[in-house]
C-alpha positions as protocol buffer text, in pm:
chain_id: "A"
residue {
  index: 1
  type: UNK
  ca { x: 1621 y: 1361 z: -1495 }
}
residue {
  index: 2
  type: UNK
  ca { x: 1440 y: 1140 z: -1777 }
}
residue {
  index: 3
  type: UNK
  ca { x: 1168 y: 1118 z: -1557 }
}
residue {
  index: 4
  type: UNK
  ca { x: 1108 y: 1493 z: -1498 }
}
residue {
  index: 5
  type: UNK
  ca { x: 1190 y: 1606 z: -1900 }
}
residue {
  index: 6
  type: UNK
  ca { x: 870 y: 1446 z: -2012 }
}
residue {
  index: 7
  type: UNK
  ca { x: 628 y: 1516 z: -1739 }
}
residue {
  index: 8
  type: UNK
  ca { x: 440 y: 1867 z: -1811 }
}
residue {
  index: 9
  type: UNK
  ca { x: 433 y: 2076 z: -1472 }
}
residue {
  index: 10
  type: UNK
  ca { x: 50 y: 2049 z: -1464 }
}
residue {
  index: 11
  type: UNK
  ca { x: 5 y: 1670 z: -1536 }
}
residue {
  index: 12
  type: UNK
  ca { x: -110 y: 1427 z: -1293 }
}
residue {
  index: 13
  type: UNK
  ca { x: 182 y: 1204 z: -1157 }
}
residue {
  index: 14
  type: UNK
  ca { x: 142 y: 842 z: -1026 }
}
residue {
  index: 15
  type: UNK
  ca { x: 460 y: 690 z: -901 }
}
residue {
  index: 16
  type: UNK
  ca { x: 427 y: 307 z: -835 }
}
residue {
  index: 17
  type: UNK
  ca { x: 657 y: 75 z: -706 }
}
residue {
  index: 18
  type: UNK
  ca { x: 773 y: -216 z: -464 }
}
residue {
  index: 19
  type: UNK
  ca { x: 911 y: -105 z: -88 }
}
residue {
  index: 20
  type: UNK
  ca { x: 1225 y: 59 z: -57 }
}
residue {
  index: 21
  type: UNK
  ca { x: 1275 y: 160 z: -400 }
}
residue {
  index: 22
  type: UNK
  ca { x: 1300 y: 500 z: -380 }
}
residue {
  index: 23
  type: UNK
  ca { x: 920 y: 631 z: -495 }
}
residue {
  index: 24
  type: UNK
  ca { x: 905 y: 894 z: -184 }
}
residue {
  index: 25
  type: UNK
  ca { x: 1301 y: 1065 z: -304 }
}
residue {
  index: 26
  type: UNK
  ca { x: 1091 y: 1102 z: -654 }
}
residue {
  index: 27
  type: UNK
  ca { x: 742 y: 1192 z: -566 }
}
residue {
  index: 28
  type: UNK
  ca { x: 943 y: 1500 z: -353 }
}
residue {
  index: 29
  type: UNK
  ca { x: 1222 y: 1573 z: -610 }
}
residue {
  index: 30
  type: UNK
  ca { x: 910 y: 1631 z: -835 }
}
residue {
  index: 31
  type: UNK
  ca { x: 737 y: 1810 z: -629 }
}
residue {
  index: 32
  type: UNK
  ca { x: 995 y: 2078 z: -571 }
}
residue {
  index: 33
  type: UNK
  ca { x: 1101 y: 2105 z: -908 }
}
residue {
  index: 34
  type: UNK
  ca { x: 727 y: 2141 z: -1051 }
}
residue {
  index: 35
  type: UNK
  ca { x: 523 y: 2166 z: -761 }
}
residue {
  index: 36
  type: UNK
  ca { x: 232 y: 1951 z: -657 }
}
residue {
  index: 37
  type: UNK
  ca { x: 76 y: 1752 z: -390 }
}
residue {
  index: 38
  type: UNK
  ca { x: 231 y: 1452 z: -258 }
}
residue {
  index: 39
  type: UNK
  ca { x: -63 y: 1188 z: -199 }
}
residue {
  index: 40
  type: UNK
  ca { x: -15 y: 897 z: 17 }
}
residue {
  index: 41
  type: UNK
  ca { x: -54 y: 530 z: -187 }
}
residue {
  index: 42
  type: UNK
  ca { x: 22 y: 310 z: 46 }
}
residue {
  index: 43
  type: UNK
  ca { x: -216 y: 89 z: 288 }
}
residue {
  index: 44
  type: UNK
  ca { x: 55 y: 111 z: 610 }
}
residue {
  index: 45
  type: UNK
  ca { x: 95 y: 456 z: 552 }
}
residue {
  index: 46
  type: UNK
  ca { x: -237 y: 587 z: 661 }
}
residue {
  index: 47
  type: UNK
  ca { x: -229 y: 500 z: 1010 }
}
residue {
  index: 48
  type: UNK
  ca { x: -74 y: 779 z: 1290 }
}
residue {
  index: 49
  type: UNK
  ca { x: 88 y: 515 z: 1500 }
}
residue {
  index: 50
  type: UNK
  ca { x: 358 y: 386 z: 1290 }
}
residue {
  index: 51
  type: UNK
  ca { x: 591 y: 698 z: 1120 }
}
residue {
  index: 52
  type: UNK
  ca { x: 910 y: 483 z: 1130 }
}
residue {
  index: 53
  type: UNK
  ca { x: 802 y: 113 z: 1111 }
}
residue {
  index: 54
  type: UNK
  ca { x: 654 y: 176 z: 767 }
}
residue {
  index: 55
  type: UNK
  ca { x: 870 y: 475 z: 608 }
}
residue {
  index: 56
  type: UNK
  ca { x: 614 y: 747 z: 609 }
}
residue {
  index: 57
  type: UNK
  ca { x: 818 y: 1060 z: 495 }
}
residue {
  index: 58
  type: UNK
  ca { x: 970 y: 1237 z: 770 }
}
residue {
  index: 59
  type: UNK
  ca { x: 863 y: 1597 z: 935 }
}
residue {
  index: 60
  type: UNK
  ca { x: 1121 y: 1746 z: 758 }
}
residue {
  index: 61
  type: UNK
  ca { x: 1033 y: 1552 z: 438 }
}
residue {
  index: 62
  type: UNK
  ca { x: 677 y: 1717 z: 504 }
}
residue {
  index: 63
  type: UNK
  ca { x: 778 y: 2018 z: 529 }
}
residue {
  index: 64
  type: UNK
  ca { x: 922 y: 2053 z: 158 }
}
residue {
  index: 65
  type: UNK
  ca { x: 646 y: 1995 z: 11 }
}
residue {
  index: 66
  type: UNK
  ca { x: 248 y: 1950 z: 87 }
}
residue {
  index: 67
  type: UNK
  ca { x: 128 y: 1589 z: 140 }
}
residue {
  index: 68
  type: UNK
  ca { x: -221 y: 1400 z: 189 }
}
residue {
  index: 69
  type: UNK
  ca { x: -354 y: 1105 z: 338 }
}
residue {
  index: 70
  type: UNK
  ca { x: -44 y: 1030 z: 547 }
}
residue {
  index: 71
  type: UNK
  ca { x: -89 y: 920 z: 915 }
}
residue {
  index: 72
  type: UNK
  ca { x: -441 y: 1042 z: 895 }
}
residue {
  index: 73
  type: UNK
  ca { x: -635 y: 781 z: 1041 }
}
residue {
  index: 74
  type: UNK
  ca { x: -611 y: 602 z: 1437 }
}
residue {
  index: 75
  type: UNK
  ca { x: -474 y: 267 z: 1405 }
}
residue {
  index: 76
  type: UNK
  ca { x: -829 y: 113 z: 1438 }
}
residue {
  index: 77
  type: UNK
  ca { x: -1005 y: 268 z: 1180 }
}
residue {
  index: 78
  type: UNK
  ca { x: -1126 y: 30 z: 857 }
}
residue {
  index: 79
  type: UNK
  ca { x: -1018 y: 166 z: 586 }
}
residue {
  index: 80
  type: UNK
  ca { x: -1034 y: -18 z: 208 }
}
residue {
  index: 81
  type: UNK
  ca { x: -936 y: 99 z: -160 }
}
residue {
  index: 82
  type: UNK
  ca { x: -1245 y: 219 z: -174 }
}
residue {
  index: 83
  type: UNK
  ca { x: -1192 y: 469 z: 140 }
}
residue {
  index: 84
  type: UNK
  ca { x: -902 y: 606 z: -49 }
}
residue {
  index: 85
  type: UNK
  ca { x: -1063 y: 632 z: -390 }
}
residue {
  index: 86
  type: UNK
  ca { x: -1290 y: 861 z: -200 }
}
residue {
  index: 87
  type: UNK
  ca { x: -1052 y: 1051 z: -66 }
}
residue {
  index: 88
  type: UNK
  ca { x: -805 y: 1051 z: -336 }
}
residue {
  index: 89
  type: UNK
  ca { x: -1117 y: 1232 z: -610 }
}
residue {
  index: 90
  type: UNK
  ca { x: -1139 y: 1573 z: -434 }
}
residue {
  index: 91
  type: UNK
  ca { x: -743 y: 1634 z: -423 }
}
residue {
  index: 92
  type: UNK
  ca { x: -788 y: 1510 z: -857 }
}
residue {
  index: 93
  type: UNK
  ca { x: -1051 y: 1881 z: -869 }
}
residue {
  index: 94
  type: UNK
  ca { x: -833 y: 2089 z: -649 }
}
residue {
  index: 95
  type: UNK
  ca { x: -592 y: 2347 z: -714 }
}
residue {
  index: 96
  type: UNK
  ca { x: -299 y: 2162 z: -717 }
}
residue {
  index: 97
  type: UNK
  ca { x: -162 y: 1926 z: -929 }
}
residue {
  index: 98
  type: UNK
  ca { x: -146 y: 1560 z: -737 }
}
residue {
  index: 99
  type: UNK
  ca { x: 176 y: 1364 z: -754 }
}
residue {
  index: 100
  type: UNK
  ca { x: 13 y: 997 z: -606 }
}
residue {
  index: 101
  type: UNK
  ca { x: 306 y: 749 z: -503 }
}
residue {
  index: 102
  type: UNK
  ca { x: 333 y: 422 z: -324 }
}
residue {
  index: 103
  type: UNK
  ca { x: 335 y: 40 z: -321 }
}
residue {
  index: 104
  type: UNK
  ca { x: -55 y: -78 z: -291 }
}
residue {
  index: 105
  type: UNK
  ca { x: -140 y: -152 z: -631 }
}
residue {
  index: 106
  type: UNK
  ca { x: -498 y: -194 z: -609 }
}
residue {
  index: 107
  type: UNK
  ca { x: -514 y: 191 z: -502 }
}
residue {
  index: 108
  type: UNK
  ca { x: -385 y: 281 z: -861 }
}
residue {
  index: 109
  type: UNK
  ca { x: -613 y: 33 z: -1059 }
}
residue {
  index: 110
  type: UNK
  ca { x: -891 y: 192 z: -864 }
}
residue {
  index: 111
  type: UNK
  ca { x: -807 y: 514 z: -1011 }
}
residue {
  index: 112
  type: UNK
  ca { x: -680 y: 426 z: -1332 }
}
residue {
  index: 113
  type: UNK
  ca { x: -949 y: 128 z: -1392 }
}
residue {
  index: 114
  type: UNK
  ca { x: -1226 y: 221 z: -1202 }
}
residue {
  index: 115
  type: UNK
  ca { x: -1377 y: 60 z: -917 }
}
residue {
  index: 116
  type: UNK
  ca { x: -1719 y: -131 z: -854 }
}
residue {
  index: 117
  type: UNK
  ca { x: -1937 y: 38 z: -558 }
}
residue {
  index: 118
  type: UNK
  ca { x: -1933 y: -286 z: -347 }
}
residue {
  index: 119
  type: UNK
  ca { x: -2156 y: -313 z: -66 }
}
residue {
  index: 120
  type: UNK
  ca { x: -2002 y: -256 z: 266 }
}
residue {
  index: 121
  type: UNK
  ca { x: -1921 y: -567 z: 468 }
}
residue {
  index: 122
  type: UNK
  ca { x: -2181 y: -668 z: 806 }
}
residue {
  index: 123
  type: UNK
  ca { x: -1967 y: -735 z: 1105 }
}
residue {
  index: 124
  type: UNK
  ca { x: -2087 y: -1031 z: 1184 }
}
residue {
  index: 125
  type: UNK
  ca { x: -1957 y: -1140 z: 837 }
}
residue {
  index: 126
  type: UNK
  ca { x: -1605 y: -1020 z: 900 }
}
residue {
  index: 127
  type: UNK
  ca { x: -1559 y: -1171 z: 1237 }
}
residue {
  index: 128
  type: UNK
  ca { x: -1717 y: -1496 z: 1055 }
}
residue {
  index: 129
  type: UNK
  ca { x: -1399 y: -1458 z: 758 }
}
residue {
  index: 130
  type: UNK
  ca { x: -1151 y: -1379 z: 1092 }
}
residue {
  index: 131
  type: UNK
  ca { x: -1204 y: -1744 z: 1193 }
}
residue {
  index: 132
  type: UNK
  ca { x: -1189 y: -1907 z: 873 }
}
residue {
  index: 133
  type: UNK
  ca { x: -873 y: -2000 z: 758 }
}
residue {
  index: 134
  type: UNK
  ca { x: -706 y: -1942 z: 364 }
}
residue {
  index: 135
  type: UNK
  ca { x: -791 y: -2288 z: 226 }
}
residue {
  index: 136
  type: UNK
  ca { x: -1158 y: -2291 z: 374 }
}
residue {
  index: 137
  type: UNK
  ca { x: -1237 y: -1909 z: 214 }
}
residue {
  index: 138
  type: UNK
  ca { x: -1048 y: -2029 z: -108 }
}
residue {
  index: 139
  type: UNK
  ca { x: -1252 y: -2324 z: -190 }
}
residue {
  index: 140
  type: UNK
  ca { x: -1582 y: -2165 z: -155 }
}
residue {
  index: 141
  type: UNK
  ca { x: -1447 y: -1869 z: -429 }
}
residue {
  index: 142
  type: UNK
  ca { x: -1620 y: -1891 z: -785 }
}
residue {
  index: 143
  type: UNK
  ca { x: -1341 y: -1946 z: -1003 }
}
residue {
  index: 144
  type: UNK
  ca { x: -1338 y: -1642 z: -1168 }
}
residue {
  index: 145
  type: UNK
  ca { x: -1235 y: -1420 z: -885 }
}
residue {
  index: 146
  type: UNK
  ca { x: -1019 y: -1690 z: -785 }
}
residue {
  index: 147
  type: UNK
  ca { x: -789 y: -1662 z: -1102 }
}
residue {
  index: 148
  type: UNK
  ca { x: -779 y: -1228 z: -1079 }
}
residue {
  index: 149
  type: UNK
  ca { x: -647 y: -1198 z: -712 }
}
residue {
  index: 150
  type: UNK
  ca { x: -354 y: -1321 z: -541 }
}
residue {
  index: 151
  type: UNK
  ca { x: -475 y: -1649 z: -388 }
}
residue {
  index: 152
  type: UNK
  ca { x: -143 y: -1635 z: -104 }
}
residue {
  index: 153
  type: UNK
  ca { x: -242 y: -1276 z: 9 }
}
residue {
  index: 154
  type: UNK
  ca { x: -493 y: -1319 z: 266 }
}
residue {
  index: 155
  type: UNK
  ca { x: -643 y: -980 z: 268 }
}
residue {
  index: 156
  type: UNK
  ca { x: -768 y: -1048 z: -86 }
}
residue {
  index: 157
  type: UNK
  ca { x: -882 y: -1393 z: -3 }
}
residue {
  index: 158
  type: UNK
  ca { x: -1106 y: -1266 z: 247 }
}
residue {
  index: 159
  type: UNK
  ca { x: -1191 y: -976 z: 93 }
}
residue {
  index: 160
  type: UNK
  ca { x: -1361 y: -1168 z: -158 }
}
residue {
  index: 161
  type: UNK
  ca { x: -1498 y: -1423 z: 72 }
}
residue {
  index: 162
  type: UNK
  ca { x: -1674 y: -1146 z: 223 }
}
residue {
  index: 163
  type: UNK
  ca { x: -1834 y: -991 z: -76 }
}
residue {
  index: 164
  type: UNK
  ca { x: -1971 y: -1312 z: -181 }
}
residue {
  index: 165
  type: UNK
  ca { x: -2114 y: -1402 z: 159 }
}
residue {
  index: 166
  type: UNK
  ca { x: -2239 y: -1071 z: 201 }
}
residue {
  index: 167
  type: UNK
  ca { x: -2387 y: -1011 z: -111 }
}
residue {
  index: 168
  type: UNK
  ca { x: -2484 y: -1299 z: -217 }
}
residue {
  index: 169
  type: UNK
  ca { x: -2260 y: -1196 z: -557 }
}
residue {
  index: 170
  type: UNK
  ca { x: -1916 y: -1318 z: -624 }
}
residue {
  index: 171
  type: UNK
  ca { x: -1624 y: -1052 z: -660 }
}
residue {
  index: 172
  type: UNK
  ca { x: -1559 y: -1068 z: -1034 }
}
residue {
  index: 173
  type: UNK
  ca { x: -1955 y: -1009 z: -1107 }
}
residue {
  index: 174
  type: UNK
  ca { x: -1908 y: -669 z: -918 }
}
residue {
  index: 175
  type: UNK
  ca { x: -1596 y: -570 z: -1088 }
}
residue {
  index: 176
  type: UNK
  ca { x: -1808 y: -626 z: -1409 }
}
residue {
  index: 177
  type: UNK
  ca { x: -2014 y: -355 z: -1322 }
}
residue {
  index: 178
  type: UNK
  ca { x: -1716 y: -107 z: -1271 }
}
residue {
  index: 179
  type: UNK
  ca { x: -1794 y: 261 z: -1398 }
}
residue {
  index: 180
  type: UNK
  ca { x: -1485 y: 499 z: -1551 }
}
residue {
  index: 181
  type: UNK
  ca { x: -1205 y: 581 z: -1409 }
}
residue {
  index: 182
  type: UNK
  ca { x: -1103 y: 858 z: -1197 }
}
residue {
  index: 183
  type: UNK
  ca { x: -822 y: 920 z: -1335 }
}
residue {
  index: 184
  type: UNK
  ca { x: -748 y: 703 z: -1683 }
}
residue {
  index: 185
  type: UNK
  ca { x: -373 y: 616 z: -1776 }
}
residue {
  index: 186
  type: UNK
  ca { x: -406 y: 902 z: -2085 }
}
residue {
  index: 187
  type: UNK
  ca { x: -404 y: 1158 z: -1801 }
}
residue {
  index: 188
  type: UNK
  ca { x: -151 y: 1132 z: -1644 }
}
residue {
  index: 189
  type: UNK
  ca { x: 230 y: 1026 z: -1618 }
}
residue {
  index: 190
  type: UNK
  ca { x: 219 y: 684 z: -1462 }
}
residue {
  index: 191
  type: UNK
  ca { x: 561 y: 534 z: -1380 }
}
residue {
  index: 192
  type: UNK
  ca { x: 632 y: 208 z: -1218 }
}
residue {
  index: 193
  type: UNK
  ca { x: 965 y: 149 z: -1045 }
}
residue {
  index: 194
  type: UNK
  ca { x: 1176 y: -177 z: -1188 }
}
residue {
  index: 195
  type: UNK
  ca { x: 1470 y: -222 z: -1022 }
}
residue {
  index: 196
  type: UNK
  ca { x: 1708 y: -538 z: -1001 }
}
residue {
  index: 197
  type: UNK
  ca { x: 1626 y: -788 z: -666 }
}
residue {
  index: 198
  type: UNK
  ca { x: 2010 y: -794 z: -529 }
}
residue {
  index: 199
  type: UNK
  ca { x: 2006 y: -400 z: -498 }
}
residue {
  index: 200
  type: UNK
  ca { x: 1681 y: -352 z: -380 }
}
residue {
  index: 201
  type: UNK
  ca { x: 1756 y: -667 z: -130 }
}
residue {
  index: 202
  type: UNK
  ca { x: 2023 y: -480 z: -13 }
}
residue {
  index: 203
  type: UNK
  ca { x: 1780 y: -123 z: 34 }
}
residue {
  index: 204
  type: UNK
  ca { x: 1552 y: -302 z: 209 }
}
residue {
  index: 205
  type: UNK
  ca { x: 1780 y: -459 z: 498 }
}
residue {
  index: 206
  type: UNK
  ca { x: 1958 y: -115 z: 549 }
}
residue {
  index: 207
  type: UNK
  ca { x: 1605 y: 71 z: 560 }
}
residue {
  index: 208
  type: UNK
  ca { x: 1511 y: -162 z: 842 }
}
residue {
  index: 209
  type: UNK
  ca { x: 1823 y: -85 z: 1040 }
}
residue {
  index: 210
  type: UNK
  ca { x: 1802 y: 288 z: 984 }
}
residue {
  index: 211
  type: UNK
  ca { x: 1442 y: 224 z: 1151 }
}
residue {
  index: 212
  type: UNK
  ca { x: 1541 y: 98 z: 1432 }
}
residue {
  index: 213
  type: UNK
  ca { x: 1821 y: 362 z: 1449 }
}
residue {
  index: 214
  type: UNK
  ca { x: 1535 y: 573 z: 1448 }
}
residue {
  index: 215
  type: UNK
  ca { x: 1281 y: 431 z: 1703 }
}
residue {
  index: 216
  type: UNK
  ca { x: 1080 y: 200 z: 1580 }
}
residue {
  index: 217
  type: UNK
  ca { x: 1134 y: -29 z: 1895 }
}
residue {
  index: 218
  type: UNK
  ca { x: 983 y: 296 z: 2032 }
}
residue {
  index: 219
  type: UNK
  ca { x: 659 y: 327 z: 1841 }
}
residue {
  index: 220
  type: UNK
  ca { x: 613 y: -106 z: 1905 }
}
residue {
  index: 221
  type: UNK
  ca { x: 608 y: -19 z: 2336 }
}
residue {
  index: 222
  type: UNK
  ca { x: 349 y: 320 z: 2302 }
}
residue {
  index: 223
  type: UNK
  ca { x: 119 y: 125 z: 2095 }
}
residue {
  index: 224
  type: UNK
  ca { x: 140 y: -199 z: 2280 }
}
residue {
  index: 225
  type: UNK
  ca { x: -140 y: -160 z: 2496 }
}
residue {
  index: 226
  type: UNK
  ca { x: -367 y: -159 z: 2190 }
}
residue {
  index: 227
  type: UNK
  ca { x: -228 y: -424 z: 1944 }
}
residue {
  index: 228
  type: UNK
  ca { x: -481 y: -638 z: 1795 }
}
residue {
  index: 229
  type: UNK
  ca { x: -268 y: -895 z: 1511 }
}
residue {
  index: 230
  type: UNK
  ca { x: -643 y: -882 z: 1367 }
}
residue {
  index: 231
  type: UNK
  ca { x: -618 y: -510 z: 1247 }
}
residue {
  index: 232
  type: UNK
  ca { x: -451 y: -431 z: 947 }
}
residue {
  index: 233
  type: UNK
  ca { x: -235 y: -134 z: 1091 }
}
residue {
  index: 234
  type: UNK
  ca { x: -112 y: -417 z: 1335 }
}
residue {
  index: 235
  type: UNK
  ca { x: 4 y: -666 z: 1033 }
}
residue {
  index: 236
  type: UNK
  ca { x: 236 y: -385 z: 879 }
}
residue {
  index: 237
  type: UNK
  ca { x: 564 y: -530 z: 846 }
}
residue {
  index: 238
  type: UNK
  ca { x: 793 y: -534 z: 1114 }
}
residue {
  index: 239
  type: UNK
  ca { x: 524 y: -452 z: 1374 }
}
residue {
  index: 240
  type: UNK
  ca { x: 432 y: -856 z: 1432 }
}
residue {
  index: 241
  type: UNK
  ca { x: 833 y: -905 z: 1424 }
}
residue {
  index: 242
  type: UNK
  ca { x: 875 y: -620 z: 1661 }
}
residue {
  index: 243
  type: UNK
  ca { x: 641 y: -673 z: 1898 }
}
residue {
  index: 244
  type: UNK
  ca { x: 759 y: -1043 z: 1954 }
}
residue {
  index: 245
  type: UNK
  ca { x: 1114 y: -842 z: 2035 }
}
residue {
  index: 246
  type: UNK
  ca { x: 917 y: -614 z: 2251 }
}
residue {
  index: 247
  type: UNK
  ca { x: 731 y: -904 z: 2458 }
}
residue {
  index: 248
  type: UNK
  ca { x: 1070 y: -1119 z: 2481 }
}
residue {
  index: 249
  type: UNK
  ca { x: 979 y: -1383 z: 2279 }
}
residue {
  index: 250
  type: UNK
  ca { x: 1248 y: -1298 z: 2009 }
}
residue {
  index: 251
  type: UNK
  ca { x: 1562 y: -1128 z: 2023 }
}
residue {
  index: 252
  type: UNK
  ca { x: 1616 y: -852 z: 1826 }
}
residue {
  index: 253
  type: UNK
  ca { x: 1855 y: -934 z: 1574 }
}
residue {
  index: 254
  type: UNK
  ca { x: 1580 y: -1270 z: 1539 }
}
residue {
  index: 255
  type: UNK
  ca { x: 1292 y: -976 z: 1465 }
}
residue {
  index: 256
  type: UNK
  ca { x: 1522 y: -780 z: 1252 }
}
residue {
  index: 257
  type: UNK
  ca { x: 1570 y: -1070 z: 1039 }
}
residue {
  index: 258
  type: UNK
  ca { x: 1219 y: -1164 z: 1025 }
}
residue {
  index: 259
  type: UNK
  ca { x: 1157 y: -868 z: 956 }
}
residue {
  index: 260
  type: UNK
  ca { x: 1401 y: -824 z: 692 }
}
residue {
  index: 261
  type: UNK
  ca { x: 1290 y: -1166 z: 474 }
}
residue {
  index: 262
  type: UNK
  ca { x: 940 y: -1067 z: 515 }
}
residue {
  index: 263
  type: UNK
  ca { x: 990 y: -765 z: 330 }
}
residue {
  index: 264
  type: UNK
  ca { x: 1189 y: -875 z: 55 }
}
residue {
  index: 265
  type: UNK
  ca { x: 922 y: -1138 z: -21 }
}
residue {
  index: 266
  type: UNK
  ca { x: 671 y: -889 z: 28 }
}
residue {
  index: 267
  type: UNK
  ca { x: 860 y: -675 z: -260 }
}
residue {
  index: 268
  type: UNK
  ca { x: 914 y: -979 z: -481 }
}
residue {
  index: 269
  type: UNK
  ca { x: 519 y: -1006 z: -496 }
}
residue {
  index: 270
  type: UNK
  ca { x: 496 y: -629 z: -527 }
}
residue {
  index: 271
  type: UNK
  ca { x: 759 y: -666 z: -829 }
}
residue {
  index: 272
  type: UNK
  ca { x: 558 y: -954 z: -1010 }
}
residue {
  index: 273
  type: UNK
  ca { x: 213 y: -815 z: -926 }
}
residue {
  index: 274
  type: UNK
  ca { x: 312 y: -484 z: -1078 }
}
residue {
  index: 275
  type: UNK
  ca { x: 498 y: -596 z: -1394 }
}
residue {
  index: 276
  type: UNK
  ca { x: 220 y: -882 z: -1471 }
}
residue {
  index: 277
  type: UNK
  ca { x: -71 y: -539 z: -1408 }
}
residue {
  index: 278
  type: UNK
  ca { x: 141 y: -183 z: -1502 }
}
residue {
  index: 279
  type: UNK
  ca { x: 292 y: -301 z: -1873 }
}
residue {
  index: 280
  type: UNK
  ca { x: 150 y: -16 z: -2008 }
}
residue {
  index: 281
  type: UNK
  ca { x: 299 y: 247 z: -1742 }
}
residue {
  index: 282
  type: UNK
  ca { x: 647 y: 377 z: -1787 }
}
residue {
  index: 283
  type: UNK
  ca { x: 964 y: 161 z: -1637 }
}
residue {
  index: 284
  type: UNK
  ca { x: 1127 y: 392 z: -1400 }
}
residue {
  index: 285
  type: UNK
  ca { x: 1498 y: 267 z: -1232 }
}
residue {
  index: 286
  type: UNK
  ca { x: 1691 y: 472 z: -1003 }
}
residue {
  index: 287
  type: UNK
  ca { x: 2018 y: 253 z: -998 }
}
């Protein structure tokens, strides 16, 4: 495998890439051909109550292999890039070499870039950004931060709403003051997943099926009780989707599709946001 023959057994890994692609396969083939620690990447993938619905590896998966910060957390808890920067440095000085893969990008330019110690957000602040909508948090952003995030993706909108409000500061003058990274791109091996949109398209809808084959429908009714579309473990996708299913407000083939189209525009952003932000990592294609 070109991807193994120029990795040394003791360097840091980081394996990015949009949904579906195949990041996990590698991160494990790696793993038991080198050895290392598997560390979780990805914001869905943190949260106990949802296994299936967002492709954590499996139990058997688990077993080849040691992995971190998968499933750790109760669906409630807040958790941030900065939460997993702090969690990610004392796997970087442990015994084992750390193989890091999955989809949320701002996790890896954390790492590799650095990351400014923002003040935690006040609650009444957050529940003030819940009731705003896109366009009102948008406007009020300093252009600067407007142009570096993803002005569709909510979560970013707000995020940076909040730091300004709270702070008093906009976004981009905190990122100014960002110290060294963890974890710089001279490191390690950092490979990015590119793969063509028809074949991932076509991973992505037979993932979702092999979910439900496997009970996600399940995990939707023992955590319906507590779903809150607020909460970010609740806006993983599938589980709005699902949960409509669940409550009889769409069928399931309706969900399924849904569920389907969100996720291949949620990989077309993870494809553009990656290629426009990872130029310098190395292009990585199963097919």
């Amino acid at each position: 495998m070109t991807a193994l023959r120029d990795i040394a057994p003791d360097q840091p890994v980081l394996i990015a890439g949009p949904t579906a692609s195949g990041k996990s396969a590698l991160a494990l083939e790696i793993a038991e051909r080198q050895g290392g620690v598997i560390v979780n990447a990805d914001a869905s993938q943190v949260y106990d109550c949802w296994r299936v619905i967002t492709a954590r590896p499996s139990a058997a998966e688990e077993s080849r292999a040691p992995h971190r910060l998968y499933g750790h957390l109760p669906y409630d808890a807040p958790y941030s890039a900065g939460h997993w920067l702090r969690e990610v440095l004392p796997l970087l000085n442990g015994p084992d070499r750390v193989i890091i893969t999955g989809g949320t990008g701002l996790y890896f330019m954390a790492l590799t870039q650095g990351m400014a110690e923002i003040p935690a957000t006040p609650p009444e602040v957050r529940a003030q950004a819940d009731s705003l909508t896109l366009a009102h948090m948008l406007a009020e952003l300093d252009p600067e931060t407007a142009a570096r995030i993803d002005t569709n993706n909510r979560a970013r909108v707000q995020r940076a709403w909040e730091v300004q409000t709270a702070t008093g500061r906009p976004l981009a003058w905190w990122q100014a003051q960002t110290p060294p990274p963890a974890l710089p791109l001279s490191a390690c091996a950092a490979i990015v997943f590119d793969v063509p949109k028809d074949w991932l398209n076509d991973r992505i809808a037979r993932r979702f099926d092999q979910m439900l084959d496997q009970g996600a429908m399940d995990e939707i009714a023992a955590m319906r009780d507590r779903y809150d579309p607020a909460l970010p473990s609740c806006r993983a996708i599938g589980v709005p989707e699902l949960t409509a299913c669940h409550d009889g407000t769409l069928t399931l083939t309706e969900a399924r599709d849904r569920a389907i189209i969100s996720t291949r525009q949620f990989a077309k952003r993870q494809r553009t946001w990656f290629r426009s932000k990872m130029s310098a990592w190395r292009p990585w294609s199963p097919t």
